[in-house]
N, C-alpha and C positions, 0 to 999 in steps of 0.2 A: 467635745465633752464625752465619758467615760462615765456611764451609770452602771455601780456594780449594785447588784440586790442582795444585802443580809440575808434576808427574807422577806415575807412578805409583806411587812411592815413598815424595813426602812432597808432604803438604798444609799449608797453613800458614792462621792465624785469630786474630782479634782473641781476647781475653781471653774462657775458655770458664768456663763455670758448672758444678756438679759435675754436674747433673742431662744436662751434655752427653755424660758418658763414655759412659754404656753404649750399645751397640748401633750404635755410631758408624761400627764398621768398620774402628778400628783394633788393629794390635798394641801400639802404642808410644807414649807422652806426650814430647815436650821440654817444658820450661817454660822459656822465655829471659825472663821477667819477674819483677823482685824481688820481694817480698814488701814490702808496706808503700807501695808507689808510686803508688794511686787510691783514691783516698774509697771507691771503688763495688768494688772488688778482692777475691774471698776469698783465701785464704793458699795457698800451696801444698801446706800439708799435708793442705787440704782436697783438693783436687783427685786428691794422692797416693794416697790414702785410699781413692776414689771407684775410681781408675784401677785399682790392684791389687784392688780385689772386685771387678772385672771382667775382670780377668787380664791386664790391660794391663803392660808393664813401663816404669818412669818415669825419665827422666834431668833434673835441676833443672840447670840453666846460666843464672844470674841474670846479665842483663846492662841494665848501668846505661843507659837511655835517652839516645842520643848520644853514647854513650862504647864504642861498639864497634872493639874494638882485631884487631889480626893473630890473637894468640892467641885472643881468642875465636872467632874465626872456624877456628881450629886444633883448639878442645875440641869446637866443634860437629861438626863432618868425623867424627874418633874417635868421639864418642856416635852421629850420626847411621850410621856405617857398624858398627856396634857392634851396634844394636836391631835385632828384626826392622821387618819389613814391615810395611802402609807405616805410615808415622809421620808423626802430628800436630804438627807445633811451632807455641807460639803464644805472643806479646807480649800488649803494650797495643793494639797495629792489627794486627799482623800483619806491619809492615814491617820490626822487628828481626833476628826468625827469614825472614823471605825475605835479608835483608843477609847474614846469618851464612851463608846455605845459598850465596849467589852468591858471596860472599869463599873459602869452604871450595871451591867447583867448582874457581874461577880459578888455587888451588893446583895441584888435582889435571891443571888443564891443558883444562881443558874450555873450548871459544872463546867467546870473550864475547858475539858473535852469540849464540850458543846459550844462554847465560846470560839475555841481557835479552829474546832471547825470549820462554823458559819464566815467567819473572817477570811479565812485560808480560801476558802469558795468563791471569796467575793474578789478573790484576789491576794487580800492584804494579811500579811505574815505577823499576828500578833504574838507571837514565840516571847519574843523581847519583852514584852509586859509580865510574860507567865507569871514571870520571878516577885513583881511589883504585887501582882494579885495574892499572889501565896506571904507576900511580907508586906500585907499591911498598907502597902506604898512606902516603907521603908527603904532606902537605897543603903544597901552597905558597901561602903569604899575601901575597905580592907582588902579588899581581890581586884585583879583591874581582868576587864574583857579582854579588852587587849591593852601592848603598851607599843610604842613606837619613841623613837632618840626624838622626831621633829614633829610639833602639832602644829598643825597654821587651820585656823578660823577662819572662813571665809571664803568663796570663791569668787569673787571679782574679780577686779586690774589688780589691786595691791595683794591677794592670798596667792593668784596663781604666778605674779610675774615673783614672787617668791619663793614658790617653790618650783621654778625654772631656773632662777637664779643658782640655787643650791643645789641641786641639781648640777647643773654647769659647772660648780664646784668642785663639789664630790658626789660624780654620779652613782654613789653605793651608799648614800647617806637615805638610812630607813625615816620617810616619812608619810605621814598618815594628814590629807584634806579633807575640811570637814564645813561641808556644805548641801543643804536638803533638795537645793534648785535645780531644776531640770536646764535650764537654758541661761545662758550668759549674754552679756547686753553688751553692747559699744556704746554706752551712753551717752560719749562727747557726738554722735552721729544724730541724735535726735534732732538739734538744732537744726540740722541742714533736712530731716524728715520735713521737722516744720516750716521751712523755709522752702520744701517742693525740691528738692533737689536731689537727696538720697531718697531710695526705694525703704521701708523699715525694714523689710528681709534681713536687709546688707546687715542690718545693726545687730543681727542673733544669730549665736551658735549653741550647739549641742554642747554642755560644761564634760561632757563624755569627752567633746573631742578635742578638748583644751587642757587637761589636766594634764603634767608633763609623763611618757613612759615611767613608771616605776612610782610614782606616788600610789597610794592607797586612797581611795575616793571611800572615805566613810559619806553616807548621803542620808543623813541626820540633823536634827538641832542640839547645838547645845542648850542645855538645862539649870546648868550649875557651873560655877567654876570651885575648885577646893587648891587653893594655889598652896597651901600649906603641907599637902599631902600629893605635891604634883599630879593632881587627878582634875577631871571633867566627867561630869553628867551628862549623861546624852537621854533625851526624847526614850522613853522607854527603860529607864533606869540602867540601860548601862554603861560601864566604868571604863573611858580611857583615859592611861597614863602616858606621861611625857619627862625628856630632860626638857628640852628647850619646847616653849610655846610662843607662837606668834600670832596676833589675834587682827583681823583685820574686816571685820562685820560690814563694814561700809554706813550707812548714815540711814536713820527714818525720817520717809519726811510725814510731817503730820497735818494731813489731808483736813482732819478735823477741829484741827488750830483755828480753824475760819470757818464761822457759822453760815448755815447752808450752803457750805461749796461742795460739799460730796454728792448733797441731793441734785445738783446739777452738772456737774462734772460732764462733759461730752454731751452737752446738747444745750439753747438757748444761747449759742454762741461763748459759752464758757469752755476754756480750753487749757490747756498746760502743756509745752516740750518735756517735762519733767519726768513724762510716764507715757512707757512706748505704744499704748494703745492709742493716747490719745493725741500724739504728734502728728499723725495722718488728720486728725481734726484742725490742729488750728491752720494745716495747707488749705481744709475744705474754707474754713471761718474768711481765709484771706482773700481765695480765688472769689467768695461767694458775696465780699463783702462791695458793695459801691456807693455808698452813704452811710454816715454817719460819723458814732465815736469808736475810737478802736481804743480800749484801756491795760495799761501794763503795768505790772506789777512785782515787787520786791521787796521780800520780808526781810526781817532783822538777819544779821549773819550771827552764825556763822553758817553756810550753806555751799553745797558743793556746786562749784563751775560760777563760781560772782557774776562772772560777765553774761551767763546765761541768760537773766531776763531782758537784758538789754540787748541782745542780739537777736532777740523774735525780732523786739521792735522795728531793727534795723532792717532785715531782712523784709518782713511784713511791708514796711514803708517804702521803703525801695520797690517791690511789686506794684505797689499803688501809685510810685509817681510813673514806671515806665509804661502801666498800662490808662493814664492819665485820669486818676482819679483822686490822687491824692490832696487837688483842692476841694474835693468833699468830704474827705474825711479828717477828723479831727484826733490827732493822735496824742494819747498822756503819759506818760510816764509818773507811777507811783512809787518812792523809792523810801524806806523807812530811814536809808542812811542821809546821811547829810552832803555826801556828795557823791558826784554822778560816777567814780571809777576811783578806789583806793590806791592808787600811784599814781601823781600829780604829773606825771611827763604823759600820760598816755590820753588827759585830759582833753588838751585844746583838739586834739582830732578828732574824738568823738564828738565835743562840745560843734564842730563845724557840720556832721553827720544831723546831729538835734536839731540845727538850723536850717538845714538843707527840707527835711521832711517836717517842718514849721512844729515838732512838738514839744510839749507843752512839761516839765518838770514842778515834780511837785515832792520836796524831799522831804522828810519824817513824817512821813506818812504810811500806815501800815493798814493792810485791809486786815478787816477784822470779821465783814459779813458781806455774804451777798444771795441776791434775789432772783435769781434767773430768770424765771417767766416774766417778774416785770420787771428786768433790763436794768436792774439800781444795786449798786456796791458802795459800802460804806467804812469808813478810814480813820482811822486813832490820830491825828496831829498832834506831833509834841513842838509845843513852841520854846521859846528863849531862854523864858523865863521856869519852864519846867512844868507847864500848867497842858493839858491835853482837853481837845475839842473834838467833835464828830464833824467828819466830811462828808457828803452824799453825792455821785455821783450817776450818771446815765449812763450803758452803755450800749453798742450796738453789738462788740466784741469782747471779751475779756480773757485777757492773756495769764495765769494767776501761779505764782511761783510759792509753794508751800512754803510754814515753817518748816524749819528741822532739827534733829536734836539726836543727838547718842542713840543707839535702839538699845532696848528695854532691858537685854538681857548683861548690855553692859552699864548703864545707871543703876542697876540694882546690885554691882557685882561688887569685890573686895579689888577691882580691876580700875574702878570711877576715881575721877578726882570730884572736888566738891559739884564741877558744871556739868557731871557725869560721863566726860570723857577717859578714852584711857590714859593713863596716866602717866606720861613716857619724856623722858630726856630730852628735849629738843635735837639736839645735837645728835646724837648717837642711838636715838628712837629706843632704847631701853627702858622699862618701868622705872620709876624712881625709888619703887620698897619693895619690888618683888622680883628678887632674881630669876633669872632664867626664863621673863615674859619678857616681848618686845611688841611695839605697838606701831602700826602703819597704816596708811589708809584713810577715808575721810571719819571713823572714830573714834581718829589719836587726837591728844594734846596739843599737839606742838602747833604755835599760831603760823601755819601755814595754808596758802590756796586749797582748797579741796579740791583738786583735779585730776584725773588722769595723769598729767604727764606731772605729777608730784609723788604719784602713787611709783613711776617709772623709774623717779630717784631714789625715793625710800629704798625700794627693795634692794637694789645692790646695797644698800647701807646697811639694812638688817642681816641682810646673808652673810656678811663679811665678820658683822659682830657678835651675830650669832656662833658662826662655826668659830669664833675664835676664842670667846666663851666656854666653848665645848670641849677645848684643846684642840682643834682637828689643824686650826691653819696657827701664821703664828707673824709679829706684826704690828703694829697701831691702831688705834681703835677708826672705824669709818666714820667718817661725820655727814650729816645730811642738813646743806645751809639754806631750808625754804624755799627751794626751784618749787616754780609751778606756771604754768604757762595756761594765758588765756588768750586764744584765736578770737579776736572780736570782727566778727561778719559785720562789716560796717555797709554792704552792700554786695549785693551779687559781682563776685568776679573781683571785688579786694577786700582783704582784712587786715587791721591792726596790730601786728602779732607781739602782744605783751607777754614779758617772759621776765620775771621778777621774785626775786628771793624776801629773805627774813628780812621786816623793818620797810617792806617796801621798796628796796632796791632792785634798780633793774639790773638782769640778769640777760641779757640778750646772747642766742647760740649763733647768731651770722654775724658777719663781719657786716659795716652799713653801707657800704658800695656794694654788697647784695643784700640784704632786708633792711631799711632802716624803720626799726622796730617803732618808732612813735608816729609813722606815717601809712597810710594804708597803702599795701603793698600787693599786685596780681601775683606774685611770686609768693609770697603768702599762703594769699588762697589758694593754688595747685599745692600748697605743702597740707592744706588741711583737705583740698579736695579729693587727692590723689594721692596722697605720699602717708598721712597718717594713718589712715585707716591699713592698709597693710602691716605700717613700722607695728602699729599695736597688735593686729594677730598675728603677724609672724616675726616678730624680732621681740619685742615686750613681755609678751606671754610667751615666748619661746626661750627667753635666758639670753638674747643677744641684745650685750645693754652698749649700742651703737649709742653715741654720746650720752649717758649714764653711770661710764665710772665711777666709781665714789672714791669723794677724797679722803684724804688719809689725815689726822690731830698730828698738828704739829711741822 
């Protein structure tokens, strides 16, 4: 953690760990960062928690990344003059809570000299806002800050292996990425964090050092979209324009979809692969556990990686039968869907996995709450007839896979369909009423996997349609037929490896005299243990779309 001091009042820091509270030196926490918005992020009830057994007193002012408004800059002023002395406020970098404290001064009448001084000192460059505090908070989009031919949203799997793609294309084609994060995740590597197998290190790079040569790394939020005026609002009011835009956000999951799971999160044997601090937890929760119940869990879809929660299971359980414990423990599986894998061939192999590790399924069933300290998690059952009951269970462990849903900035956008996704052609990943936007990644429309190796497909399919759109290349339009692939770790040393298009048809890349995809395979697992992790940082994100071709309408 990074404390810059305004002055002597308030200090402001990137995202602080609970172990940062004590002895810090302050009286007071702001938290201007929501809950649920980094892989790497603990909850703020943690922090809370932390802050009051230290005697700290805490005010939460969640503000949506690039979407700081007048008022919040109104509620910060009132908390900040409210708390004692001095006071800590901190974001994702630190730059939301220095925005809020220079927006709240500018009120109060304090000169803007003096403003971006203190700021400038503290580190953070509030230049960008000048313009916002002298207009009001007005943004005028009449002028663009900059403009660039290509905008891609997002630095993920689906933003960057797009703009490798393109790239790879036409490597003189001006494009501009536009992503506030410091560090990039291998997400699909989590499972095996929590499974003991991958170090998490492996699973994070520098977004510096993934970006392809010659992109523009804007490293901001977006704010606004203005699709009518080919423009975006960024974090600090200002204007970039585009011809072509590709938006590729990736998915929120929502931590606080399930009453008191934040307040517990990483500790009480509550755990999730879903968020990379907490996957070195539930190795601790497995190795640590030798009696009881171990409980799993699966919210409604649509949610990135399906096979995800069922793969702790698998993983976790297999630990437990080889180091022979697994007749003490009683394993459950909680699954909101109605059935245990959505492609009926890939079934009967899991279902002999279930039987193997004696657990226990229990389908539409959706956790709604849970208790940590006293070890009980409670469940919405929908029955037959359409009628819903409360389930209550025990646990010793809990394994707990958030909702998720569109993030915020595209449900609220002119970008959402009605379910607030983007709104995109199945086929040919283009918007359906707005030219020149294309949509990829786990925030698009299109009823496909949310996985990495979909996000792998997508892109050649956007680069191809995009640049051809543009006039640059010239041709058929690319189609993208729901590849998405899910490695199911059905046990240490073999996986399942489903690979299944639109409609649920399988889609399998080996021939089945070497993988035969609906059986678990060690040849497999070397493909997920050894062989993907590379294909994704240096072939994926690099523009080398080794079996990724996009086909061609027609």
């Amino acid at each position: 953690m990074t404390i810059r001091a305004i002055n002597d009042a308030l200090s402001v820091s990137p995202q602080i760990a609970v172990a940062d509270i004590a002895d810090a030196g302050f009286r007071s926490v702001i938290c201007n960062r929501p809950d649920g918005e980094g892989a790497d992020q603990p909850a703020f009830a943690e922090i809370e928690a932390a802050a009051r057994a230290a005697g700290l007193q805490v005010a939460y002012q969640p503000v949506v990344s690039g979407m700081v408004k007048d008022s919040d800059a109104q509620d910060f002023g009132r908390a900040f003059a409210a708390l004692p002395k001095p006071v800590l406020a901190y974001c994702r970098s630190g730059t939301r809570s220095a925005t809020l404290w220079s927006l709240s001064q500018a009120a109060e009448g304090r000169p803007l000299p003096d403003i971006l001084s203190a700021t400038k000192g503290a580190g953070y460059d509030m230049a960008a806002v000048a313009r916002r505090i002298a207009n009001g908070g007005r943004t005028p989009t009449d002028a663009a800050d900059a403009t660039h031919e290509v905008v891609i949203i997002g630095g993920g799997a689906a933003g960057i292996a797009l703009a490798s793609s393109l790239k790879a294309r036409k490597p003189d084609l001006d494009i501009a990425l536009i992503d506030p994060a410091d560090i990039h995740y291998y997400q699909p590597g989590w499972t095996m964090v929590g499974g003991g197998i991958f170090d998490p290190a492996t699973t994070a790079r520098t977004m510096a050092s993934l970006i392809p040569p010659g992109v523009r790394w804007i490293k901001a939020a977006v704010a606004a979209f203005e699709p009518e005026k080919n423009a975006l609002i960024l974090d600090g009011c200002r204007v970039v324009k585009y011809r072509a835009l590709a938006v590729a956000p990736g998915i929120k999951l929502n931590w606080a979809g399930i009453e008191g799971l934040t307040e517990t999160l990483g500790r009480n044997g509550v755990t999730s692969n879903y968020r990379y601090d907490l996957a070195p937890y539930t190795w601790e929760c497995v190795r640590g556990l030798k009696a009881g119940r171990a409980v799993f869990t699966q919210p409604p879809m649509p949610i990135k990686c399906a096979g995800a929660p069922q793969k702790a299971l698998y993983l976790s359980a297999d630990h437990w039968l080889r180091s022979r414990r697994l007749n003490d423990i009683a394993v459950d599986f909680y699954n909101s869907g109605a059935v245990l894998f959505g492609v009926k061939e890939y079934v009967p192999a899991l279902m002999r996995y279930i039987e193997r590790y004696h657990a226990q399924l229990h389908f539409q069933h959706t956790l709604v709450k849970v208790d940590g300290p006293a070890r009980r998690a409670w469940f919405r059952r929908a029955d037959a007839e359409g009628g819903t009951s409360m389930v209550e269970t025990e646990f010793d462990m809990l394994h707990v896979v958030p909702p998720q849903m569109a993030p915020d900035i595209i449900r609220v956008s002119p970008l959402a369909d009605a379910a607030g996704w983007i709104d995109v052609d199945q086929a040919t990943l283009r918007h359906r009423t707005l030219p020149g936007i294309y949509g990829l990644g786990d925030a698009c429309s299109a009823p496909n996997a949310k996985t990495a190796a979909a996000a792998r497909k997508q892109a050649p399919v956007v680069a191809h349609n995009l640049l051809k759109d543009l006039g640059l290349i010239q041709g058929a339009d690319a189609v993208y037929d729901g590849y998405g692939s899910c490695p199911l770790t059905v046990e240490r040393g073999k996986i399942v490896l489903a690979e299944f298009g639109y409609g649920g048809k399988r889609l399998p890349s080996f021939p089945s005299w070497l993988i035969k995809d609906t059986e678990p395979s060690h040849l497999a697992w070397l493909l997920k243990e050894r062989m993907l992790p590379p294909i994704y940082w240096k072939a994926m994100l690099r523009g080398r779309e080794w079996m990724a071709k996009p086909q061609m309408a027609g």
